[in-house]
C-alpha positions in Angstrom: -5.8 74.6 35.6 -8.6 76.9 35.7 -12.4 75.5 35.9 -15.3 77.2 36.6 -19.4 75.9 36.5 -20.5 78.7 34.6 -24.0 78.3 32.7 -24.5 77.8 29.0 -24.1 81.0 26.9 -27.2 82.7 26.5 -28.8 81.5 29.8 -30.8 83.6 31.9 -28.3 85.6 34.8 -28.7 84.1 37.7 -28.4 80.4 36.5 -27.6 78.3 39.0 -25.2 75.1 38.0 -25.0 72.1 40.6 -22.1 70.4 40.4 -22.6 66.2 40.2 -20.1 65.9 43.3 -22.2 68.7 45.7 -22.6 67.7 49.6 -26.0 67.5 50.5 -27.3 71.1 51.8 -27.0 71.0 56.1 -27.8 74.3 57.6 -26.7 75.0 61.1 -29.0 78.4 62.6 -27.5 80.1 65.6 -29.8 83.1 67.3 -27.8 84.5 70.1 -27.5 87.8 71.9 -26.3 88.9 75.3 -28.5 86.7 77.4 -28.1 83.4 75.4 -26.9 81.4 71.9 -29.7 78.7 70.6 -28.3 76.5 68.0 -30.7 74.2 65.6 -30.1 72.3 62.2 -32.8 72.5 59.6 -33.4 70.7 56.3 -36.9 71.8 55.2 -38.6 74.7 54.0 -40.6 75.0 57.1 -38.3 74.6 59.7 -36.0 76.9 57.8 -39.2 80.1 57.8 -39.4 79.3 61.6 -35.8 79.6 62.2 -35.4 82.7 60.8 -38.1 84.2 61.9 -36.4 85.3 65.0 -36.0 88.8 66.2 -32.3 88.3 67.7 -28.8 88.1 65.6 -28.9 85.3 63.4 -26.3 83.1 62.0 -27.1 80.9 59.4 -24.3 78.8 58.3 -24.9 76.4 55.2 -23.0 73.5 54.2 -23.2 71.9 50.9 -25.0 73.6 47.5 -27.5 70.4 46.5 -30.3 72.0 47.5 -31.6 74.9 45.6 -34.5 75.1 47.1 -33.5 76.1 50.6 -30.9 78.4 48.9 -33.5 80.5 46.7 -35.4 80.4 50.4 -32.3 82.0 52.3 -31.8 84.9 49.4 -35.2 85.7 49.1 -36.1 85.9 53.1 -32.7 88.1 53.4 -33.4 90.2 49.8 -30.0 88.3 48.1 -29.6 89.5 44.2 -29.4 86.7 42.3 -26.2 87.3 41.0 -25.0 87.4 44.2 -26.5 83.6 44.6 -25.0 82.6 41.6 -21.6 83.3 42.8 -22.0 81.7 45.7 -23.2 78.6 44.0 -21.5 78.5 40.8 -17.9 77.6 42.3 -14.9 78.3 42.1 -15.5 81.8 42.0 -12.5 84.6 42.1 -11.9 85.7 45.6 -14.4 89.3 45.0 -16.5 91.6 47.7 -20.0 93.4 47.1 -21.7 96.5 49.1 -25.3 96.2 48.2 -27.8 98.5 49.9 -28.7 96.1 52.6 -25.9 93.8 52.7 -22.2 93.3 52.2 -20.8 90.4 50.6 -17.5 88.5 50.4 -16.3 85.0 48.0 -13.6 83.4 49.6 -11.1 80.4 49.1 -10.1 78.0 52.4 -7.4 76.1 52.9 -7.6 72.5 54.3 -6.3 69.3 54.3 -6.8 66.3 52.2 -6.0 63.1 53.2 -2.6 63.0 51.6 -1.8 66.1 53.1 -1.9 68.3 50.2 -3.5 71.7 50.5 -6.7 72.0 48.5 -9.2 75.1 48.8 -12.7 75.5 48.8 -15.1 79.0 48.2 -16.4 80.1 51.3 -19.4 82.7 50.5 -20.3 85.6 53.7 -23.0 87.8 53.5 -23.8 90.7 56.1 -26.5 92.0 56.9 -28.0 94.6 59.6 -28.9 91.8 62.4 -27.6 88.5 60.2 -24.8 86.8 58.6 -25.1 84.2 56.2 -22.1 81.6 55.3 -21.8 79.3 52.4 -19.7 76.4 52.6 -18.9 73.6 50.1 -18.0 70.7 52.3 -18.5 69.7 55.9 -15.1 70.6 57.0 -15.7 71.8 60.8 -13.6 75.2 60.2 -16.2 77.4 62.3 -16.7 75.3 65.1 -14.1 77.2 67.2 -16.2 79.8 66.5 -19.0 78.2 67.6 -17.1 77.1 70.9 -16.6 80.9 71.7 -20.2 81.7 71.2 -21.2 79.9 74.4 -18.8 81.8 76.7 -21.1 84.5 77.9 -18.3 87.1 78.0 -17.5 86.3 74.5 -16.9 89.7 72.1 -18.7 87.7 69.4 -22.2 88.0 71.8 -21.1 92.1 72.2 -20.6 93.2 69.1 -23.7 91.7 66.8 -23.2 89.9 63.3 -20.5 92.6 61.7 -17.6 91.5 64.6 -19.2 87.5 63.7 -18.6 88.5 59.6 -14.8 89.4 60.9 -14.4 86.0 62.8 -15.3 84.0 59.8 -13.2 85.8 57.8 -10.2 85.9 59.6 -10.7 82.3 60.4 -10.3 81.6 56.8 -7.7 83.8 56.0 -5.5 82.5 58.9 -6.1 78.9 58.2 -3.3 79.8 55.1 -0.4 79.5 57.8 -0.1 76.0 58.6 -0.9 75.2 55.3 2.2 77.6 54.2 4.3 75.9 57.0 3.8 72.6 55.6 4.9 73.8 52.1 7.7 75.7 53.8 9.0 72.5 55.2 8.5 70.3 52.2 10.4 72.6 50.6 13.5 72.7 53.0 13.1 69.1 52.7 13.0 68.6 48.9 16.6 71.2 49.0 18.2 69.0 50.8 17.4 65.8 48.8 18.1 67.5 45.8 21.6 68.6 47.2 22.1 65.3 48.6 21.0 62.5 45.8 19.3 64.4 43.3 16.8 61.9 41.4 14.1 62.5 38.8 11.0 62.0 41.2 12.6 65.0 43.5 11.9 67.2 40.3 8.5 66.0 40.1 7.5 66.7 43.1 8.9 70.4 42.9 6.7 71.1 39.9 3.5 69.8 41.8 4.7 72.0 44.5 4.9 74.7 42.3 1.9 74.3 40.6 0.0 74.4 44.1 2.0 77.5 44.7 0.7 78.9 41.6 -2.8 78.2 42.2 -1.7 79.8 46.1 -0.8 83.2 44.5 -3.5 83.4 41.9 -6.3 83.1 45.3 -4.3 84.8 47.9 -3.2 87.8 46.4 -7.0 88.1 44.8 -7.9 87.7 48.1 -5.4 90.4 49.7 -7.4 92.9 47.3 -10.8 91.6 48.1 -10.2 92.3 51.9 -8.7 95.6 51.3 -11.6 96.6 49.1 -14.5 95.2 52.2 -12.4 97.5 54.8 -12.0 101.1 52.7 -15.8 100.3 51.3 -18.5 102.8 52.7 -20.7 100.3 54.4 -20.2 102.4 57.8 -23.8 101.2 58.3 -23.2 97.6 58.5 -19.8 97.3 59.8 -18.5 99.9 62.5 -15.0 101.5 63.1 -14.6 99.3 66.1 -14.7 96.1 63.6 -12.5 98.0 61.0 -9.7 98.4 63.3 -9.6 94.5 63.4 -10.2 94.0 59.8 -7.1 95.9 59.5 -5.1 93.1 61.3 -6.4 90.5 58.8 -5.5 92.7 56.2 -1.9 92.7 56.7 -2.3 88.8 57.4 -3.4 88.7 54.0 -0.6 90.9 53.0 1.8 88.7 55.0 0.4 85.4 52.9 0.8 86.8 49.9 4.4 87.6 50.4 5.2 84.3 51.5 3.0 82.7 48.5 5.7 84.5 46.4 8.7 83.7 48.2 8.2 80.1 48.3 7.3 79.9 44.6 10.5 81.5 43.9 12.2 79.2 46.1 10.6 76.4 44.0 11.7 77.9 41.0 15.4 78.1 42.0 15.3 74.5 43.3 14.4 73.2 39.9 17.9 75.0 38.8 19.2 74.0 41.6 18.2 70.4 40.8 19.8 70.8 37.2 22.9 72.2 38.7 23.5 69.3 40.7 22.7 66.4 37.6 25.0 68.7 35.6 27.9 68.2 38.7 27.5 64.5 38.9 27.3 64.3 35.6 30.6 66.8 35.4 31.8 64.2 38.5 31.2 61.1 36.2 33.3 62.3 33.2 36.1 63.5 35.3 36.4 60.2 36.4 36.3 58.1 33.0 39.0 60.9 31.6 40.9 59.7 34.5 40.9 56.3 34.3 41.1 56.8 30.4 44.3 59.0 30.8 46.2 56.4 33.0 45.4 54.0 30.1 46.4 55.3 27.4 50.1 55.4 27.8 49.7 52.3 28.9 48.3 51.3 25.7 51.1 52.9 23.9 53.6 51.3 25.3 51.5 47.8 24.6 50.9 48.4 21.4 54.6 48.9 20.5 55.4 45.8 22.6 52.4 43.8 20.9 53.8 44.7 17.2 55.5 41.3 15.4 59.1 42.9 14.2 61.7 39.9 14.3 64.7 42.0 15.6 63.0 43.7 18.6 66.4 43.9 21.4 64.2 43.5 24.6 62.1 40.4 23.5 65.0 38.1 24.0 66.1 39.3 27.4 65.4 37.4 30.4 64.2 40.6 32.4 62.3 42.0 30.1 58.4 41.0 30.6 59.7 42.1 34.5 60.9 45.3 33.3 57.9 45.8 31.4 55.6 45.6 34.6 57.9 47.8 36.8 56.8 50.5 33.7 53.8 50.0 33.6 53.3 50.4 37.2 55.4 53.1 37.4 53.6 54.6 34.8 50.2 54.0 36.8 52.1 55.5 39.9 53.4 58.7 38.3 50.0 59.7 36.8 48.0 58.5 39.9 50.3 61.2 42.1 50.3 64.2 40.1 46.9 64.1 39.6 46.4 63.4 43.5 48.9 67.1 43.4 47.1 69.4 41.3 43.5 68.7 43.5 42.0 66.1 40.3 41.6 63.1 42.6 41.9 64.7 46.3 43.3 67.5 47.3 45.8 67.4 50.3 46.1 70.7 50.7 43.2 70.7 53.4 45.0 68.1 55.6 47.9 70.6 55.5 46.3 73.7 56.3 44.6 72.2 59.0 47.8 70.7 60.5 49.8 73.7 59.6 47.4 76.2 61.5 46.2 75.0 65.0 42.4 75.5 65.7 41.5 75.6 62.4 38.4 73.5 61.0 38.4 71.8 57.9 35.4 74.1 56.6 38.3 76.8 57.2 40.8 75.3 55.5 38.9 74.6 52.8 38.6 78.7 52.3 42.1 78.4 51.9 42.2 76.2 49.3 42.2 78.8 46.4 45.2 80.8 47.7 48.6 80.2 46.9 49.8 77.6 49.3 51.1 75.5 47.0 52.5 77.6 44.3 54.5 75.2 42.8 52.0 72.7 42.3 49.9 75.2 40.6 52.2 76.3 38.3 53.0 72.5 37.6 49.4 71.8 36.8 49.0 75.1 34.6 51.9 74.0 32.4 50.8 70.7 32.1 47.0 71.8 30.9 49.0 74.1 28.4 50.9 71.4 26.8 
């Protein structure tokens, strides 16, 4: 389902809506440069107008949207529209990307984890500017800190090539953090088919339409997304991203292309499970009436021949003989007999026509044989059971 904070209509633009459930703001500043990285955490207006008063590259990394305050600080030190605030605040927005004259901007939706395993997304916000990059994050979910690991190593490229190859990291962190999340779909999945083929059950079906509906969700965000990072790479901000940086913007454009695809893939997949989930009730419950139309057919001739046996005529011949409630079981299980083998013959109960192919051809499985079950070994059978379906 779709929901979105969004102001009340008629509110000024720019309106900024907290949600109840916010993390308290934490912001994380990083100066760095060739020579060195300096990392300090901040939580007050002060500190925060020291820290970025700095004349290296900047990195200002904000996690949790409680505090307004040190937000409207952020935008106005770094000239942020307020729009551009709003949509960073005012989550979930649509994954969407903005050149402004001074910056470049990107919305973004992460994949994590929750504790039941589920995948569950949350807006990630960059901005760009000439020696800075801001990032907005709604939890405290430790995706950047591998980025932050690599920022220590002095030969790291992240040191070389200033904020615009730092604005690249961060997003293709995000957008690769969509494979294992796909992988475990992928194998829930494989593992719901072969349930479902095995012992197909109500909760199975479930469980495909929540995966679906995560899948839905998936391909409404990535493929947004996929247009979103196209958009930020053929976008004339020359001056704040260079051609070196494009080339490997490129690469996390085809990820995005590669996610999408896959998005789409599995959500057909979950789509034909659910008919392949009715299929199989529909066999078993095929399976079930087979079997009561067999056991109902070996009855009912020996009901007939009961029922004339069970009427009260005086002058009945065999009612007076001394062999005749024997004779009358030898029918009956004769009866039973007869039925039980020519339905065991034309392939109702079992077919043995498997057992022998495979002991008429040497070296041949039974997943062979069983190929050869719909030719004409048996002719005579078949044309035994065809007559007796037509009469």
């Amino acid at each position: 389902m779709f929901h979105k904070l969004h102001p009340t209509a008629g509110s000024r633009p720019g309106t900024l809506i907290i949600p109840d459930d916010a993390f308290e703001t934490r912001i994380r500043v990083v100066h760095y440069d060739l020579e060195g990285v300096d990392e300090t955490w901040v939580d007050d207006r002060t500190s925060l107008a020291e820290a970025m008063s700095s004349e290296r590259h900047i990195w200002i990394h904000v996690q949790g949207l409680r505090n307004v305050e040190l937000l409207l600080q952020i935008a106005e030190h770094f000239g942020i529209h307020p729009l551009a605030l709003e949509d960073v605040v005012n989550v979930p927005q649509r994954p969407k990307q903005e050149i402004a004259d001074t910056y470049a901007m990107a919305v973004m939706r992460a994949v994590g984890k929750d504790q039941d395993d589920a995948s569950v997304t949350e807006q990630v916000s960059l901005v760009l500017g000439e020696r800075f990059v801001l990032s907005f994050q709604e939890t405290y979910e430790p995706r950047f800190q591998p980025l932050l690991d690599r920022l220590q190593r002095p030969d790291a490229r992240l040191r070389k090539y200033g904020p615009d190859y730092l604005a690249y990291a961060l997003l293709d962190t995000v957008v690769d953090g969509y494979f294992p999340a796909l992988e475990r779909l992928g194998d829930e999945l494989e593992h719901l088919e072969t349930l479902v083929l095995a012992d197909p059950h109500p909760l199975q079906l479930e469980r495909i339409t929540q995966v679906k509906k995560r899948l839905i969700g998936l391909r409404r965000v990535t493929w947004a997304q996929r247009e979103m990072v196209g958009e930020l790479l053929h976008a004339d901000s020359s001056s704040l991203a260079g051609e070196q940086v494009r080339t490997f913007m490129r690469d996390t454009f085809d990820h995005c292309i590669q996610i999408a695809e896959v998005v789409d893939m599995y959500r057909e997949s979950a789509t034909g499970l659910v008919n392949t989930y009715l299929s199989s009730i529909g066999q078993r419950t095929n399976e079930v009436m087979k079997t009561l139309t067999i056991v109902g057919s070996i009855f009912i001739p020996m009901t007939f021949v009961a029922g004339i046996y069970g009427m009260n005529f005086e002058h009945m011949p065999e009612l007076h003989s001394p062999w005749a409630y024997p004779a009358f079981w030898a029918v009956m299980i004769g009866i039973v007999m007869g039925m039980v083998g020519f339905f065991y013959r034309c392939g109702w109960i079992s077919s043995p026509r498997i057992d022998q192919l495979t002991a008429r051809l040497p070296g041949t499985s039974p997943a062979k044989a069983t190929a050869f079950q719909a030719t004409d070994v048996d002719q005579t059978t078949t044309d035994e059971c065809v007559r007796h379906d037509a009469a």
